[in-house]
BADREN-55857 format. One record per residue (C-alpha): residue in one letter; y, z, x. Coordinates in Angstrom, 3 decimals, decimal comma. Example, Ala and Ser with C-alpha at 12.3 -4.5 7.8 and 13.67 -1.06 7.14 Angstrom:
BEGIN
R:a:-4,500:7,800:12,300
R:s:-1,060:7,140:13,670
//
This chain:
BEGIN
R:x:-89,586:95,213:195,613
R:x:-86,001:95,328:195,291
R:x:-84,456:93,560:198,297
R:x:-80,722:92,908:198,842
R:x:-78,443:91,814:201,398
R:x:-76,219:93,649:204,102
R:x:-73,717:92,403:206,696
R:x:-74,183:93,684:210,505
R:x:-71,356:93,346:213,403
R:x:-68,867:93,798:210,973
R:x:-65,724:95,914:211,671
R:x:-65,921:99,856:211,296
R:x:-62,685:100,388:209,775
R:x:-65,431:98,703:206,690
R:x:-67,599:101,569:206,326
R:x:-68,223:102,355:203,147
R:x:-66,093:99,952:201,599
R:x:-68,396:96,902:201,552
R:x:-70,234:96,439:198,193
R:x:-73,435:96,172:198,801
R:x:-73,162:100,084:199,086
R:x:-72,867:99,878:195,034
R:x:-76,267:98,405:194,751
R:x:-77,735:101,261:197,322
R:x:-76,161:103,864:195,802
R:x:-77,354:102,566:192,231
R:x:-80,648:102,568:193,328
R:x:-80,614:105,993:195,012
R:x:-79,547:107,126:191,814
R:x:-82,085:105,519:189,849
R:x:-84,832:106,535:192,460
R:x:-85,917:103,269:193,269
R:x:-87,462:101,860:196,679
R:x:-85,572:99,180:198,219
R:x:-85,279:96,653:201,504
R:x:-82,248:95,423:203,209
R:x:-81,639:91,822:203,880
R:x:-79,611:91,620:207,169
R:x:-76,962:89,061:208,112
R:x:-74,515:88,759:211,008
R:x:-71,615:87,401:209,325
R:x:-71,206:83,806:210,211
R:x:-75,008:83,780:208,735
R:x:-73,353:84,156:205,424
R:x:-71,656:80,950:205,390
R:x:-74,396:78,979:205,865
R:x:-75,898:76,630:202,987
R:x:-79,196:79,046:203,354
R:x:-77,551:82,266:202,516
R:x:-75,212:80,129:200,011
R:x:-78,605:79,240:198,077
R:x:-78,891:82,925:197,079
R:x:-74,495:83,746:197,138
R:x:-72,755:80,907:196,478
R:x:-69,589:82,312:197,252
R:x:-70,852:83,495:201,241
R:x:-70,398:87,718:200,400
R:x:-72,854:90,522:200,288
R:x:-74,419:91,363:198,247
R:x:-77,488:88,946:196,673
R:x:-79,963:91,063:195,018
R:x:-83,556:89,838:194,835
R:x:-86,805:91,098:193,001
R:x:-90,047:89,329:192,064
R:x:-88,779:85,614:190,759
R:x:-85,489:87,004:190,351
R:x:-82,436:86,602:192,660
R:x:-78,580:87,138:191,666
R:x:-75,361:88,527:192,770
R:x:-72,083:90,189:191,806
R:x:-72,286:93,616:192,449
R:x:-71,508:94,653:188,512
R:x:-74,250:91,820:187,327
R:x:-76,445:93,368:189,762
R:x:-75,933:97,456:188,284
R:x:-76,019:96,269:184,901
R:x:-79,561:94,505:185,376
R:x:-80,917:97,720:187,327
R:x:-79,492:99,928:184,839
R:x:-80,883:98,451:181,440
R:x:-84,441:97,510:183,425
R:x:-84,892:101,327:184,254
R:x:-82,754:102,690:181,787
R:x:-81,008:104,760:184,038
R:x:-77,213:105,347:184,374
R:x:-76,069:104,363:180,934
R:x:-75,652:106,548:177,894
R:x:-78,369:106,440:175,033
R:x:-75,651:106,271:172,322
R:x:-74,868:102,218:171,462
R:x:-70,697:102,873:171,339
R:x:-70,926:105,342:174,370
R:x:-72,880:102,806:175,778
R:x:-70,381:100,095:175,054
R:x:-67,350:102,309:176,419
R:x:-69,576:102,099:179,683
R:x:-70,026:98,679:179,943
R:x:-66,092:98,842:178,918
R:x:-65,045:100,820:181,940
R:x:-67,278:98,860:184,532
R:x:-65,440:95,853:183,405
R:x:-62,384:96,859:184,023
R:x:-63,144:98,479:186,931
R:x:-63,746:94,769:188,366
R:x:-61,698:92,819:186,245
R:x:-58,007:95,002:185,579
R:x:-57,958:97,089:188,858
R:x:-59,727:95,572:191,926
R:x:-58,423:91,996:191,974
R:x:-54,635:93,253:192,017
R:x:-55,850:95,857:194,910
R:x:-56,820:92,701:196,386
R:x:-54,056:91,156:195,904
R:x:-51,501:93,660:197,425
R:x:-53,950:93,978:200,378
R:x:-53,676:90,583:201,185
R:x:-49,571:90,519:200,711
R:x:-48,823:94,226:202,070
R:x:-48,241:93,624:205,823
R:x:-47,744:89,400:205,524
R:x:-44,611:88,801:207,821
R:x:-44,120:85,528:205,535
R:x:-44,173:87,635:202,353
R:x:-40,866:88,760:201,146
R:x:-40,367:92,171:200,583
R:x:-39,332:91,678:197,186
R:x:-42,744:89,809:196,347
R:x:-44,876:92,927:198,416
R:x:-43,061:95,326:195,895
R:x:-43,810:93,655:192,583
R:x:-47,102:93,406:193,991
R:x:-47,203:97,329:194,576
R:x:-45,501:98,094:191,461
R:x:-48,193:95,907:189,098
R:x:-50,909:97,636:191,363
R:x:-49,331:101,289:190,850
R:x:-48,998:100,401:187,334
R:x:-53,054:99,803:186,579
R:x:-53,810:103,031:188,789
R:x:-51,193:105,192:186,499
R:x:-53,355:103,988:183,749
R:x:-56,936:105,000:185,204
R:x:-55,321:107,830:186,091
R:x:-54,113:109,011:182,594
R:x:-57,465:107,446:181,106
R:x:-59,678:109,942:182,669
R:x:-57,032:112,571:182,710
R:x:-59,105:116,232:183,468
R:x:-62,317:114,805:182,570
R:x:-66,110:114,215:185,262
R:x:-66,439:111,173:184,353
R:x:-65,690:107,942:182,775
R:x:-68,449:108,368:179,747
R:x:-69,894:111,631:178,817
R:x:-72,076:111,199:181,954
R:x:-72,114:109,511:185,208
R:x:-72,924:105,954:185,135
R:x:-72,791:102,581:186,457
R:x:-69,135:102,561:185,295
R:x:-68,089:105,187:187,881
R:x:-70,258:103,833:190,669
R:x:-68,374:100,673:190,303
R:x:-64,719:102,632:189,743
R:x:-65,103:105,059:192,314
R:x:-66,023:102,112:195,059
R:x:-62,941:100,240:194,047
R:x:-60,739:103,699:194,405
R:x:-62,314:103,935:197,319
R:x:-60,178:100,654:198,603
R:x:-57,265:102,019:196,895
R:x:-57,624:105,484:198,931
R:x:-58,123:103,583:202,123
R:x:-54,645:101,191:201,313
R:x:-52,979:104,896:200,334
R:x:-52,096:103,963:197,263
R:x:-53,577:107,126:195,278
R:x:-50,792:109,109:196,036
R:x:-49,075:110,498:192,847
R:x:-52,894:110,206:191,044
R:x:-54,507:113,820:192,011
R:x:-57,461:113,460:189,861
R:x:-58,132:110,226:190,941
R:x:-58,253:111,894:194,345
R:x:-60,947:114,158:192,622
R:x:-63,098:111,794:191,200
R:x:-63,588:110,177:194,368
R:x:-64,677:113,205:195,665
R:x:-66,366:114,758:192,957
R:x:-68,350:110,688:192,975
R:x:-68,679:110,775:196,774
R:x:-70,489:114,388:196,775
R:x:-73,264:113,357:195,143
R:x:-76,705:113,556:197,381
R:x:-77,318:109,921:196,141
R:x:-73,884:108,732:197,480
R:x:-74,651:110,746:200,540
R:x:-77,799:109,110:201,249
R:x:-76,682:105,651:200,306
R:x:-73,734:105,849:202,847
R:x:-76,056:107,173:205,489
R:x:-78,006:104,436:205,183
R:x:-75,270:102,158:204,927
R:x:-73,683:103,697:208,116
R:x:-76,877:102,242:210,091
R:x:-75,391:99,363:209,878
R:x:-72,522:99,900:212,327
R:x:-75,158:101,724:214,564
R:x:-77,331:98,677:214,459
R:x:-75,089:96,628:214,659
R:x:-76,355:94,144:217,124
R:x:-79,963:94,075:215,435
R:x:-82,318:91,142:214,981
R:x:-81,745:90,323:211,391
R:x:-84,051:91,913:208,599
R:x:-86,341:89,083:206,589
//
């Protein structure tokens, strides 16, 4: 069974930003049966949970003998084991792999970054601009990169599960303005009935909130 975990009194402004909704959504996709782990936060600092996530975050993925985390680990392992979500053609393939990368890797940790610095009283405002200016820079690229096109690849995949997610955090900080079709992808991603079910079941969370954990 695949099993992962999910955080529960956590703040609603979250909602649909925490990643664990990559690995639900992926499986949606992929039609496969799954079972939440649930944690109240502190939980998740614990040297128990830290067994499974070393670094304390959501989400740890589990099935059989296997456990891991990191979200992208965790979609690239579902999609070659089911060979779902990932073109057929080796360099398509590749360019797939390519985009989840840098989904994770060029765009996400300097969205991080600016969110951290953005509304920092002991950040200068010079510092807070070159933050925003590196940020706006990588999103200018994504957005000429997919230019009128679905989708990443030739199909959806893995790649825009992960990229959508992260714009998804970028929408939130409004920091998509400028980047139309970014706007559309997101949209275009998000209207997908295996989104819509993911995030419906992800929403539970917030409902349930103050729910006996899930073992």
């Amino acid at each position: 069974m695949n099993r992962f975990s999910v955080l529960t009194g956590i703040p609603d402004f979250t909602k649909g930003l925490v990643r664990e909704l990559r690995v639900r959504w992926a499986l949606e996709e992929m039609g496969q049966s799954y079972e939440e782990i649930r944690y109240p936060h502190p939980e998740t600092k614990k040297p128990e949970y830290m067994k499974n996530q070393p670094f304390g975050q959501v989400p740890y993925f589990t099935s059989g003998d296997l456990c891991m985390f990191e979200s992208g680990a965790i979609l690239l392992h579902l999609a070659l084991k089911n060979n779902k979500l990932l073109p057929s053609d080796e360099n398509e393939r590749a360019h797939v792999f390519t985009w989840l990368f840098a989904a994770l890797n060029s765009i996400e940790p300097w969205m991080f970054h600016y969110f951290l610095l953005k509304d920092d009283k002991d950040v200068s405002e010079i510092v807070k601009s070159k933050a925003k200016n590196l940020l706006d820079e990588r999103l200018r690229i994504v957005s000429e990169k997919l230019g009128d096109r679905d989708f990443l690849g030739e199909s959806f995949s893995i790649a825009d599960i992960i990229m959508t997610t992260v714009l998804k955090s970028a929408s939130f900080m409004d920091v998509l303005s400028g980047h139309k079709n970014l706007f559309r992808y997101v949209e275009r991603n998000e209207s997908r009935p295996a989104f819509k079910r993911a995030l419906s079941e992800h929403e539970k969370l917030y409902k349930d909130a103050h729910a006996g954990p899930l073992r």
